[in-house]
C-alpha positions in Angstrom: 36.4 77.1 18.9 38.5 74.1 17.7 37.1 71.1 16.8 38.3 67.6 18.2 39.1 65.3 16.0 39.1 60.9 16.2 43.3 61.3 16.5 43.2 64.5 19.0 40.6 62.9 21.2 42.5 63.4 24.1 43.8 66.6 23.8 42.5 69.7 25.7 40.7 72.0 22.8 41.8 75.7 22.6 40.2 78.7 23.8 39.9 81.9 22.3 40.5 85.2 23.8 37.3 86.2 25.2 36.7 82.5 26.8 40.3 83.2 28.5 39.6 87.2 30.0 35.9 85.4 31.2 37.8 82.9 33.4 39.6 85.8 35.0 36.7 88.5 35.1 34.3 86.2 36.5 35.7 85.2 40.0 35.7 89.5 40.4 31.7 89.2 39.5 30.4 86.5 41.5 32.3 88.2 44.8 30.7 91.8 43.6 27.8 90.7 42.7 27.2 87.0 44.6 23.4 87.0 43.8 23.3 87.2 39.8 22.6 84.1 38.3 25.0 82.6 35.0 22.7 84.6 32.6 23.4 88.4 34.8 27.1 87.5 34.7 27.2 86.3 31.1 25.9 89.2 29.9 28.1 91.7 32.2 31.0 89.3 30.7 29.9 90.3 27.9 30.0 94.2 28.3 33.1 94.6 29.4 34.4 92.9 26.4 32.9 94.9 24.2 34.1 97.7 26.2 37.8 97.3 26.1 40.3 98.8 23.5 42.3 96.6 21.1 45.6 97.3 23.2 43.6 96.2 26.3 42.2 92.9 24.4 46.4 92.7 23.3 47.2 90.1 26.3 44.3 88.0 25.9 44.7 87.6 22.3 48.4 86.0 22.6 47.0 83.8 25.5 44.9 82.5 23.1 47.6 82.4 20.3 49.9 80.4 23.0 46.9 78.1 23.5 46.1 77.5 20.1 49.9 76.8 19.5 49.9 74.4 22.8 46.8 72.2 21.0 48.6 71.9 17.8 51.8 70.4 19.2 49.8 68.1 21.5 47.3 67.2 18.2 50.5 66.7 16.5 52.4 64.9 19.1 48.8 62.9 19.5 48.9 61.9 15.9 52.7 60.5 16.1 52.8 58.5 19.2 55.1 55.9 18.2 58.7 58.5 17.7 57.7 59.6 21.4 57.2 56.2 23.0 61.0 55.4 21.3 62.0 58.4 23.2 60.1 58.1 26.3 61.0 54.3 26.9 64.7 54.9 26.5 64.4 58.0 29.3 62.1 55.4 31.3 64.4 52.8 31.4 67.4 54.5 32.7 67.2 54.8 36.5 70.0 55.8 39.1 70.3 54.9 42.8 70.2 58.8 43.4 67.2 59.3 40.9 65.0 56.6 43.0 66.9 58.5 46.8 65.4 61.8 44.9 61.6 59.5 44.3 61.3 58.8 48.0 62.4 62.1 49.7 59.4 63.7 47.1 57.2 61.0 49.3 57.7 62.9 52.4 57.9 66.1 51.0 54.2 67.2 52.6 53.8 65.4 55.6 50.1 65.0 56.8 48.8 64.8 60.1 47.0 61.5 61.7 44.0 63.3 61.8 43.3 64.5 58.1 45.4 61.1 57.3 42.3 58.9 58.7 39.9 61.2 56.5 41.1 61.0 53.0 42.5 57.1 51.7 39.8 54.7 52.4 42.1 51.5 51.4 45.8 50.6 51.2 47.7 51.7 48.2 49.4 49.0 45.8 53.3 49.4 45.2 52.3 51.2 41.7 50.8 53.7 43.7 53.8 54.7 45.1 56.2 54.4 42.2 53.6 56.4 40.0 53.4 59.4 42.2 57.7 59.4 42.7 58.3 58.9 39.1 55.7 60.9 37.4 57.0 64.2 38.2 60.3 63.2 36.8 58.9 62.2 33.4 56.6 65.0 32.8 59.5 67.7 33.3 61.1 65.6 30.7 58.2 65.3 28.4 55.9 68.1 28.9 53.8 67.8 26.0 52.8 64.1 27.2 49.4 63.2 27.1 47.3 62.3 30.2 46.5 58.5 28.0 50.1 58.3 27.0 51.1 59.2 30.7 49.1 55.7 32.0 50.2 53.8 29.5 54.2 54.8 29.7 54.2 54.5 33.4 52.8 51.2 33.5 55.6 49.8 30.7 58.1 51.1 33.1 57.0 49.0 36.2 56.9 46.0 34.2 60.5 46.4 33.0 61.4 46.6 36.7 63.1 43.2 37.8 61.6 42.4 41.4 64.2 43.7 43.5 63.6 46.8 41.7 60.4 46.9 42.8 61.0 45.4 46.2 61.5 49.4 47.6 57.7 49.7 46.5 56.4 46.8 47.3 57.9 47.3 50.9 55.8 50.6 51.0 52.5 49.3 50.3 53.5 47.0 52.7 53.7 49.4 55.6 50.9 51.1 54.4 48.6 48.5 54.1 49.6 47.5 57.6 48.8 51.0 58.6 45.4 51.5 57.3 44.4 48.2 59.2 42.1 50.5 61.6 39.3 51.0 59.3 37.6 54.9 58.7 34.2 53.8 58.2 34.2 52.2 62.0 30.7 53.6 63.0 32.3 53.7 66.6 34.7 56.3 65.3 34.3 59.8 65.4 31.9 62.0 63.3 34.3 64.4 61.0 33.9 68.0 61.7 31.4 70.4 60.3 32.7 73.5 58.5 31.0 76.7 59.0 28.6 76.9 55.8 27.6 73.2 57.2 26.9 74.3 60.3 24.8 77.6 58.5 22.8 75.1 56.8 21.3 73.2 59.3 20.6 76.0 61.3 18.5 77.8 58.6 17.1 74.0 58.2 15.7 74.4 61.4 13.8 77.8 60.5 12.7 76.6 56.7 11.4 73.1 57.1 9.4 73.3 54.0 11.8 74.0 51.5 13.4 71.0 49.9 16.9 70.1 50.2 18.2 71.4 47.1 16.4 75.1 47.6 17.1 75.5 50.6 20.9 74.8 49.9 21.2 77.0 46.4 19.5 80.0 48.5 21.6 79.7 51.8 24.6 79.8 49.4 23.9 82.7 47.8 23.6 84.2 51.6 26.6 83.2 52.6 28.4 84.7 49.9 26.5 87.8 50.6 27.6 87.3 54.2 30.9 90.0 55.4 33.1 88.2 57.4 31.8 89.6 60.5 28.7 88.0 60.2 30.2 84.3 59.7 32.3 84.7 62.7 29.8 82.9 64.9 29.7 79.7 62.0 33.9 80.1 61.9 33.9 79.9 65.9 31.5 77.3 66.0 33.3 75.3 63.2 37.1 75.6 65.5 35.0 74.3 68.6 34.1 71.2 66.1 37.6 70.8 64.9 38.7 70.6 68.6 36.5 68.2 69.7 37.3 66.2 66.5 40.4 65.8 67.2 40.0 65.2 71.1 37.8 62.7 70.3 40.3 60.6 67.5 42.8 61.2 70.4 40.9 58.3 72.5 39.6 56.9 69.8 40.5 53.3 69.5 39.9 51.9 66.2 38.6 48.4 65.3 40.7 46.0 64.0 40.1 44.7 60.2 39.5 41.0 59.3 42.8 40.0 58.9 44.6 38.8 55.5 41.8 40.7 53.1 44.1 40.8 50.6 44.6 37.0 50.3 40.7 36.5 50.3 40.2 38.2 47.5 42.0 35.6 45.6 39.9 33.0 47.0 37.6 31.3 44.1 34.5 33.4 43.9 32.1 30.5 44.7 34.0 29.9 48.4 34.0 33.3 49.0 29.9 34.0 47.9 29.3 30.8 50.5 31.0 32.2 53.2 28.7 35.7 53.0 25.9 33.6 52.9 26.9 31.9 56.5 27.7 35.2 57.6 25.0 36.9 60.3 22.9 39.4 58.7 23.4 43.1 59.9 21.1 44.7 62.4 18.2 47.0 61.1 17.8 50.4 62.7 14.2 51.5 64.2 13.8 53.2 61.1 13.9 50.6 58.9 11.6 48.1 60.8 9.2 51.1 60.9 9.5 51.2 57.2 9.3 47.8 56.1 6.1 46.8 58.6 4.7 49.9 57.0 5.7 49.4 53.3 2.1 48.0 52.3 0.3 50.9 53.2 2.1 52.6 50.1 2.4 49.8 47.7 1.0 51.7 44.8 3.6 54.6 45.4 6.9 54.8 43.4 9.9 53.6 46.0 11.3 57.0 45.4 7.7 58.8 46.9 7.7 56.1 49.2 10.6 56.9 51.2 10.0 60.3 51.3 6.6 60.2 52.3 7.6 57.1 55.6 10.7 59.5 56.8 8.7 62.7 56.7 5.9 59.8 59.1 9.0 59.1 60.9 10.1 62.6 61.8 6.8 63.3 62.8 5.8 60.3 65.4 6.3 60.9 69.0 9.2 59.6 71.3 6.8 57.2 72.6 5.7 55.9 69.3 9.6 55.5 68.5 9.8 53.7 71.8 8.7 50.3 70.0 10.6 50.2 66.8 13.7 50.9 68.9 13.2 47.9 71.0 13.1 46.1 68.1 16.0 47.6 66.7 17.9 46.7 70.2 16.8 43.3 70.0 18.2 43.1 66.4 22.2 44.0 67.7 21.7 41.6 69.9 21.0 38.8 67.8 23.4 39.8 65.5 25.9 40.1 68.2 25.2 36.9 69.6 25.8 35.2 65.7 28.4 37.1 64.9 29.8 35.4 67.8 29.5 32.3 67.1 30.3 32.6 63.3 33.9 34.1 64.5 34.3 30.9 66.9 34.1 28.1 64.9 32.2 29.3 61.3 34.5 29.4 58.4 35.1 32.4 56.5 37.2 33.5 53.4 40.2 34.0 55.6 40.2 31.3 57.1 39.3 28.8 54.2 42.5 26.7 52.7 42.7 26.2 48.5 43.7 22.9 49.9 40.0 22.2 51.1 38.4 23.7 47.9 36.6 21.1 45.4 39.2 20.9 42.0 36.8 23.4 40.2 37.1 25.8 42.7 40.9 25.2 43.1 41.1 26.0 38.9 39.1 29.2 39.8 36.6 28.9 36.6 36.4 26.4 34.0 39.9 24.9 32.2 40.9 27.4 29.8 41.6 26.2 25.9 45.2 25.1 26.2 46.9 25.4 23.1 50.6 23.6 24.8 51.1 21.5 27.8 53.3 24.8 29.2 49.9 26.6 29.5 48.2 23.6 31.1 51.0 23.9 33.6 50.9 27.4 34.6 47.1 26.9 35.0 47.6 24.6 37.5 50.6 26.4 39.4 49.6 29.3 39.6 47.8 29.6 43.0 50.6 27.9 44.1 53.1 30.9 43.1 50.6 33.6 44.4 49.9 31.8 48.0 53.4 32.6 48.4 54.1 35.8 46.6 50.5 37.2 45.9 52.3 40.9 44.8 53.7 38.8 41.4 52.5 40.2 38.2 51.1 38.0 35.6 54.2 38.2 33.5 56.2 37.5 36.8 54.3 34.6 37.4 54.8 33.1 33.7 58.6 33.9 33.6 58.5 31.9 37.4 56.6 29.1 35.7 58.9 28.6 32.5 62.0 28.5 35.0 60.3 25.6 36.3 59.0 24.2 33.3 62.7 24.3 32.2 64.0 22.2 34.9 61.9 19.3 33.7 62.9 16.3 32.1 61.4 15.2 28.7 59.3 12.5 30.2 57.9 15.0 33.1 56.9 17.1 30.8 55.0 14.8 28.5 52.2 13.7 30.9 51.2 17.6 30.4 51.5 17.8 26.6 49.5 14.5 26.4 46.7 16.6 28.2 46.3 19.2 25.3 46.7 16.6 22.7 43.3 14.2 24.1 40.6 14.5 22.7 38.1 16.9 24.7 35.3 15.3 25.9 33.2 15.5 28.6 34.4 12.7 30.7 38.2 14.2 29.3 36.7 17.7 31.0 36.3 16.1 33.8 39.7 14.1 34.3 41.3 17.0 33.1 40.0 19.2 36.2 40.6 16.5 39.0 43.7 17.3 41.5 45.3 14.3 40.4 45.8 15.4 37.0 46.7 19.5 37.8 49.1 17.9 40.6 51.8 15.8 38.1 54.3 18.3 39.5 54.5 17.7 43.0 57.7 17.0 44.4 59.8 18.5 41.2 60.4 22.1 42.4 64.0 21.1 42.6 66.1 23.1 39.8 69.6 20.8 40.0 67.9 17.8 39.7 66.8 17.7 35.9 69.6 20.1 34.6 70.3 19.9 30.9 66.8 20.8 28.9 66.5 23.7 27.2 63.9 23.0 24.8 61.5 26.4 26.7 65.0 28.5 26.7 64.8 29.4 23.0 61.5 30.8 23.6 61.1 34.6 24.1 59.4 36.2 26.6 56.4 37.3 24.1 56.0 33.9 23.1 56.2 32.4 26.9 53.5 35.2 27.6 51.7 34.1 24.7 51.1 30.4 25.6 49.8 31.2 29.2 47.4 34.3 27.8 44.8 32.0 28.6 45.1 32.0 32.5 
């Protein structure tokens, strides 16, 4: 077996020729034989091997040579990743209108239905999303020995050499989707999914073996079921269509809840609004179970958790209905409480959504202490910043800096000073201070217009690198 190396980290090791006729041989096994363990089929793996003639042993010996040759051109290519990023960003950068026409028609290429739709993605996709899974096909034909790492890397220095209307098609996407995945798939009003047929097995051999553990009683009913002809599943594969159906009857009237609305614009909120505003929210209803649990937790206090909880459900399984009876009352009176705050926090509390920068203390406007400025530009973007993403929250970082220097630009000489004066203070703690108060982080107000302080150049001779540079503080 080949050895990996620091350089060939990421490449996939070669196998040799009896590692590629076990991959094949061993599917045939386990559906011959579906109640040997690894060590029966290793060892009848093993057998045949031996058993075959060198002509027979001829086509898994080339796969092998093929595979060895494969890892050497990837070690190699591994080893010399500059040449192929040269190569690679001159393919990347050349895009056609019909190249990106091609990108979206491979979008729709597998359409999915609503139902198995509101199973898999459990949050919106970002416009990266989308442009990865258009464009990666495109570069792998034309780079096929490109590694997984390299892959990342290459595709994310082609979305940042997009200009924005370029990315605009994207951005428009995760748009629509993230207005389409508003209804949210873990609504516990919604639907259960369906069971498939080994599920539905399972529970009812649970029924009949109440003593084995979880994990036995799974490994053994899978080695039945793949003993099992397909006669004797029938009655699982019927009952598992009869779930299906009323799966999707169900989603059919199924109308889902709406999310909290502008999520994505909390998330930008300064961590110390948003951890006040969970603290104000009402606290979620406990189920019976869990009142049963916690009034009963003393009685165990010198078990691990872990023993604990297994010991208090097996309890919980075992009292009667009119045992239960209490601890569900409670439970009841618990969604009502919480109903009745939840209530009267979405009538007049404030939450992240609904909480302005504007009404934030200067701290929490700066989002985290003031960074060490080295140049009155990187002051500057500090303080602009949440201005530029209030109103376009997709910009990158390198967006947002190249949006900034545009401004910074349009200045006059003595604008700009107040800012340059800020880095050259001395830093003290009553500077620290002045320094994060609104009056201070607001000298720009009323100068976003470009015509009116034409004539400065003094950022234009600065390169984007360099213009990155002095905000790589933010």
């Amino acid at each position: 077996m080949a050895k990996t190396t620091s350089t060939t980290s990421g490449v996939r090791p070669w196998r040799n020729a009896y590692l590629h006729f076990a991959d094949g041989k061993r599917v045939e096994i386990v559906q011959a034989h579906p109640a040997w363990g690894n060590d029966a089929i290793s060892r009848e793996l093993g057998r045949l091997w031996k058993a075959l003639l060198p002509s027979e042993r001829a086509v898994w010996t080339n796969l092998a040579a093929y595979d060895r040759a494969r890892y050497t051109a990837e070690a190699q290519v591994a080893a010399t990743p500059s040449l192929l990023d040269m190569d690679l960003q001159s393919f990347m950068l050349t895009s056609s209108a019909n190249g990106l026409d091609d990108a979206f028609s491979a979008l729709d290429a597998q359409p999915t239905s609503p139902v198995v739709a509101s199973l898999k993605r459990k949050h919106p996709n970002g416009a990266f999303f989308y442009f990865w899974r258009a464009q990666k096909a495109a570069v792998q034909a034309a780079h096929p020995t490109l590694l997984p790492q390299s892959l990342g890397k290459e595709m994310g220095r082609r979305w940042r050499a997009l200009t924005r209307d370029e990315k605009q098609p994207w951005i428009a996407l995760a748009a629509a989707e993230d207005a389409a995945a508003e209804s949210s798939p873990k609504d516990s009003a919604a639907p259960k999914p369906p069971k498939h047929a080994f599920q539905l097995f399972l529970e009812q051999r649970r029924a009949a073996n109440a003593h084995l553990s979880y994990n036995a009683l799974t490994k053994e009913s899978a080695a039945l079921w793949r003993a099992m002809s397909s006669a004797e599943k029938t009655h699982f594969t019927h009952l598992a269509e009869l779930e299906k159906a009323r799966y999707e009857a169900e989603m059919r009237r199924y109308t889902p809840t709406r999310k909290s609305a502008k999520k994505r614009a909390a998330a930008m909120l300064p961590r110390t609004v948003v951890k006040k505003a969970r603290r104000e929210r009402a606290k979620y209803p406990k189920s019976a179970f869990v009142h049963y649990e916690l009034e009963n937790r003393r009685r165990y206090q010198d078990r691990p958790y872990n023993e604990y909880m297994v010991a208090i459900a097996k309890e919980w399984r075992e009292l009667p209905e009119t045992a239960k009876a209490t601890w569900r009352a409670l439970a009841n009176d618990d969604v009502r409480r919480y109903e009745a705050e939840q209530a009267e926090s979405d009538a007049g509390a404030t939450t992240p959504e609904t909480m302005s920068l504007n009404g934030a203390s200067p701290r929490e406007t700066l989002a985290g202490p003031l960074p060490t400025a080295t140049s009155g530009f990187a002051l500057f973007v500090h303080a602009k910043k949440h201005e530029f993403l209030a109103t376009e929250p997709h910009l990158t970082h390198n967006d947002l800096v190249h949006k900034a220097s545009k401004l910074w630009r349009s200045l006059a000489p003595n604008e700009k000073e107040p800012w340059r004066n800020l880095v050259q203070a001395p830093v003290t703690a009553a500077k620290k201070v002045e320094l994060t108060s609104l009056d201070q982080l607001n000298l720009m107000d009323g100068l976003w217009d470009d015509e009116a302080h034409p004539g400065d150049d003094s950022m234009d001779m600065l390169d984007d690198a360099t213009l990155a540079g002095l905000a790589k503080s933010l």
